[in-house]
C-alpha positions as CSV (number, residue, x, y, z in Angstrom):
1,X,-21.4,3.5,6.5
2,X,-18.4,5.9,6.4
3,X,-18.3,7.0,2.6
4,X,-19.0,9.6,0.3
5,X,-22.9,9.7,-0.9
6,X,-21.1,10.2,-4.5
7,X,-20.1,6.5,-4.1
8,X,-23.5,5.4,-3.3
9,X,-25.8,4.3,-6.3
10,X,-28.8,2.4,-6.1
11,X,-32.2,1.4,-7.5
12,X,-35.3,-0.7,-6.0
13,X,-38.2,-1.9,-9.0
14,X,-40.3,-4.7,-8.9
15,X,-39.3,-5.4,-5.3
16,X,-41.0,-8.6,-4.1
17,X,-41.0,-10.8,-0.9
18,X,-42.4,-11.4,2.5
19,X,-42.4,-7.5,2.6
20,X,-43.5,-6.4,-0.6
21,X,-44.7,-2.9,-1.1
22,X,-42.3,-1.5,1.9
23,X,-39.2,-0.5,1.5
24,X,-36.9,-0.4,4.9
25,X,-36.6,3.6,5.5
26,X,-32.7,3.3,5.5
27,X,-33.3,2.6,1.8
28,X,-35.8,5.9,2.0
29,X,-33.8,7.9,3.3
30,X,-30.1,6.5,3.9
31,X,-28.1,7.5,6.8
32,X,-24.4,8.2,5.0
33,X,-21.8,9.1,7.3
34,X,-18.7,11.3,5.3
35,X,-14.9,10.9,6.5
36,X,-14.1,14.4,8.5
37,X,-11.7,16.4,7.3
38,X,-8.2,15.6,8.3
39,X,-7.5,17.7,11.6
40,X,-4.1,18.3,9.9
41,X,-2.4,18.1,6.9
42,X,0.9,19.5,5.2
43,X,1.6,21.8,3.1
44,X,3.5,21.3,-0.1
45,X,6.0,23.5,1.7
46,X,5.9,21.4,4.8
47,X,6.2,18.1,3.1
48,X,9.3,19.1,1.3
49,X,11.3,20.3,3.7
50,X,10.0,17.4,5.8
51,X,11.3,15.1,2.7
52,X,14.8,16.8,2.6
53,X,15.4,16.9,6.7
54,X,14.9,12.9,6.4
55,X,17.0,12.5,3.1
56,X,19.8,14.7,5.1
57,X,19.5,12.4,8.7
58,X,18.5,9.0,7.7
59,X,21.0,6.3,8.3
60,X,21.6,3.6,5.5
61,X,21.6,0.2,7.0
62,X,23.6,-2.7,5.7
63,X,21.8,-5.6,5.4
64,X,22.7,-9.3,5.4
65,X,21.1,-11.5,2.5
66,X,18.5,-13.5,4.0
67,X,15.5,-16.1,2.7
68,X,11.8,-16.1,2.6
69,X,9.5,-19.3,1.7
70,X,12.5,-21.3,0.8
71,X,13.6,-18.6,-1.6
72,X,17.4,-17.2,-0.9
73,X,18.0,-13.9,-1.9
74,X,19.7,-13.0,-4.9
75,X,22.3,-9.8,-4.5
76,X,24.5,-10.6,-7.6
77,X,24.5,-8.0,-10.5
78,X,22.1,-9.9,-12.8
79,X,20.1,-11.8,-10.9
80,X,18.2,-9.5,-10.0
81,X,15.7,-6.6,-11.5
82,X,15.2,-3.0,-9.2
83,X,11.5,-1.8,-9.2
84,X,12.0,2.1,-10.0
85,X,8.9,2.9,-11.2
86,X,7.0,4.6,-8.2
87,X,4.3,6.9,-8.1
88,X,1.5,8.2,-6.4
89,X,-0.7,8.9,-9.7
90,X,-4.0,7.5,-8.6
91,X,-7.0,8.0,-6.0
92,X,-7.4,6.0,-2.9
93,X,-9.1,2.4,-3.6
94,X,-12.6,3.2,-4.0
95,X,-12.9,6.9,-3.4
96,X,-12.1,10.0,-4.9
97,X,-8.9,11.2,-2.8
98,X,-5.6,11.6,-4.0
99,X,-3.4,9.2,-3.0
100,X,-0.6,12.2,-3.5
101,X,-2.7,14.3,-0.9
102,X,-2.1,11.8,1.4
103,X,1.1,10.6,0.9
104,X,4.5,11.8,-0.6
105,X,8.0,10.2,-2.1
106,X,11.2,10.6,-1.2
107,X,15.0,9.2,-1.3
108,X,16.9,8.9,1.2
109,X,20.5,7.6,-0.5
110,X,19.0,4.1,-1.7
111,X,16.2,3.9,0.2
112,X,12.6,5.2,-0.6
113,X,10.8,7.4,2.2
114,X,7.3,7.2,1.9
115,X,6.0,10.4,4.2
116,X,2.4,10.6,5.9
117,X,0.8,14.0,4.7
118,X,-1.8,13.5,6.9
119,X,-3.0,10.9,9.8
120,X,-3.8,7.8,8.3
121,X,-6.7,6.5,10.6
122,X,-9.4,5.2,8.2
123,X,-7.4,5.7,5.4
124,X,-5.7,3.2,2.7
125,X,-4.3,5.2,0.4
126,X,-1.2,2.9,-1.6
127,X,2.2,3.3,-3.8
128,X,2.0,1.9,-7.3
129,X,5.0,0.2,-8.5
130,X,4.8,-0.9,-12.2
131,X,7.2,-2.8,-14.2
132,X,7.4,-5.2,-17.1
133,X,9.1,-8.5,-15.5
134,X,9.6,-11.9,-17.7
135,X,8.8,-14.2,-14.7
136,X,10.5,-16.9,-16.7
137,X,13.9,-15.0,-15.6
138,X,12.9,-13.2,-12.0
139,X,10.0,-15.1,-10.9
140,X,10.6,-13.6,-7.0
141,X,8.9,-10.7,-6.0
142,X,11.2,-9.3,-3.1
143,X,11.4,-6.3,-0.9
144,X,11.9,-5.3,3.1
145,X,11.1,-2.3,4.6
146,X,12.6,-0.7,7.1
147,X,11.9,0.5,11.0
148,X,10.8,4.2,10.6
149,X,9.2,6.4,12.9
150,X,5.7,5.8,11.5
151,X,4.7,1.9,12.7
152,X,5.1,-0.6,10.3
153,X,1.8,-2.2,9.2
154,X,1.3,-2.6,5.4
155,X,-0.6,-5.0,2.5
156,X,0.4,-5.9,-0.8
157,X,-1.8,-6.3,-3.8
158,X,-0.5,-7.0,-7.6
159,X,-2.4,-6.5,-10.8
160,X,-1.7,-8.2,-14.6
161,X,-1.9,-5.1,-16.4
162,X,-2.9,-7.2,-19.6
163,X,-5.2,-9.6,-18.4
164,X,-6.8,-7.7,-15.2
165,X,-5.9,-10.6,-12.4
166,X,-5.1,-9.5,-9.4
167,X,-3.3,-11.1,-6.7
168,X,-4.0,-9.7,-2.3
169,X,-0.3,-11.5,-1.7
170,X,-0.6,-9.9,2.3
171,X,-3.5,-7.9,3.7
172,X,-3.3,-6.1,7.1
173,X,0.1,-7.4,8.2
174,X,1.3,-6.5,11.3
175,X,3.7,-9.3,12.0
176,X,7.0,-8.9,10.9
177,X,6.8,-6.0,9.1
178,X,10.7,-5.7,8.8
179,X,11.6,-9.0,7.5
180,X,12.7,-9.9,4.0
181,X,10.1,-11.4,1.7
182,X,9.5,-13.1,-1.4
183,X,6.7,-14.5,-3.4
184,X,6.5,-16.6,-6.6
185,X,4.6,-14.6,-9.2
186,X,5.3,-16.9,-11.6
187,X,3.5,-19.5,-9.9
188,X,0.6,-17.2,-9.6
189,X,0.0,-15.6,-12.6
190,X,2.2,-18.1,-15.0
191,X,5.3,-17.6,-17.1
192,X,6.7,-15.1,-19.5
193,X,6.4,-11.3,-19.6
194,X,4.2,-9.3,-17.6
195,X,2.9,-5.6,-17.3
196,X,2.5,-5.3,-13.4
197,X,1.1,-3.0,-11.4
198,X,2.1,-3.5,-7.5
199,X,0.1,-1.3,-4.6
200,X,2.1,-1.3,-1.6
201,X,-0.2,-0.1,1.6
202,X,1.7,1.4,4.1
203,X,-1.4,0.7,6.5
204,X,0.8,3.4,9.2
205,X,-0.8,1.4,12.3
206,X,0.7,-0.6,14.9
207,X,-1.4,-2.7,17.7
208,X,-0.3,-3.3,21.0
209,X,-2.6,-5.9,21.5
210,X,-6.1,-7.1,19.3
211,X,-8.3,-4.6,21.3
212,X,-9.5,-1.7,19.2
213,X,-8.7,0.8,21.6
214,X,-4.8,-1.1,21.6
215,X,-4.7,0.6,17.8
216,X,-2.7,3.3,16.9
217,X,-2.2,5.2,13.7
218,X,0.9,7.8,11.8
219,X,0.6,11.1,12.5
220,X,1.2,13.7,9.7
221,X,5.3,14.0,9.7
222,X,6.0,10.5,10.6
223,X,7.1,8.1,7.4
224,X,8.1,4.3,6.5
225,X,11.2,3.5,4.5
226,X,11.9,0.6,2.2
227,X,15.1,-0.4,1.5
228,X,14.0,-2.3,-2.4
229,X,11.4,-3.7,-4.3
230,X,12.9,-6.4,-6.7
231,X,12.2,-9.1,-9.1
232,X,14.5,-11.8,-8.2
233,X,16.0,-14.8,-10.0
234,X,15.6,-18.4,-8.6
């Protein structure tokens, strides 16, 4: 297991069974295997002059509207709702690291630059997005990311702030990482208003084929772009 012993918790009473009396030794004495440190990481210096050289060379793209899951995209002034609540205020799921020691924000005209800190091998650290959306008026939940020089890899989870649901719309998703896509909250959590809290995983890992050894991960430096995160109108 590759995990902090902090996270580890357990008790064994009134154990009974084909075995009883004897407890396996890796319950004795458990063999707990802690992440090595990262071999490098930047600075706060490092990451924001890294943030301002890509904000200063990054290339805006124009992009053509285009559909998802029989959804068309909605560019219009009021059909649509920008998500501009970002933030890296949180720990990696399920462990005690920052998320902002491994990641950082950035603009880049329009576009946000998410930047690797460190190499994100056995990592999962996520961006939270929150906004209150009546799904009644922008049921689609849009957004397209960009090709960047970290690879494109990423997973999608969404959270009812109110009632606690939450929604894996994509896990590890390597195909099509580019395209535009949409999904129906309001078919998945019903309609009216909604306190939402969005984790976007940039996963930073590419495959060239399904073998392990095919993987390959960002390196500190490298960073994905998305061009929007919206709540769209049917």
């Amino acid at each position: 297991m590759n995990t902090s012993p902090k996270l580890l918790s357990y008790t064994v009473e009134g154990c009974s069974g084909e075995f009883i009396g004897e407890i396996p030794a890796g319950l004795r004495r458990p063999v707990v295997r802690t992440v090595p440190p990262a071999d490098r990481v930047l600075t706060k210096k490092e990451t924001k002059a890294a943030l301002a050289k890509i904000g200063r060379e990054w290339v805006a793209k124009d992009l053509p509207a285009s559909e998802a899951k029989g959804h068309q995209q909605r560019t219009a002034p009021g059909t649509f709702m920008e998500l501009t609540d970002w933030s890296l205020d949180g720990y990696m799921d399920a462990t005690t690291q920052k998320l902002g020691d491994r990641l950082a924000l950035g603009k880049a005209g329009h576009d946000t630059v998410i930047l690797f800190r460190q190499g994100n091998k056995n990592a999962w650290p996520h961006v939270m997005i929150k906004s209150t959306v009546n799904l009644d008026r922008f049921p689609w939940l849009t957004w397209r990311q960009l090709p960047a020089t970290a690879p494109g890899a990423f997973a999608v989870k969404v959270i009812d702030l109110d009632s606690g649901d939450m929604r894996t719309l994509y896990g590890e998703t390597y195909d099509k990482p580019y395209d535009y896509h949409a999904e129906n909250l309001k078919t998945l959590f019903g309609g009216g208003t909604h306190r939402f809290e969005i984790r976007w995983y940039p996963l930073g890992s590419g495959m060239k084929s399904a073998l392990e050894t095919d993987f390959f991960w960002a390196e500190p430096g490298q960073f994905a772009v998305m061009a929007f995160m919206r709540c769209e109108a049917d």
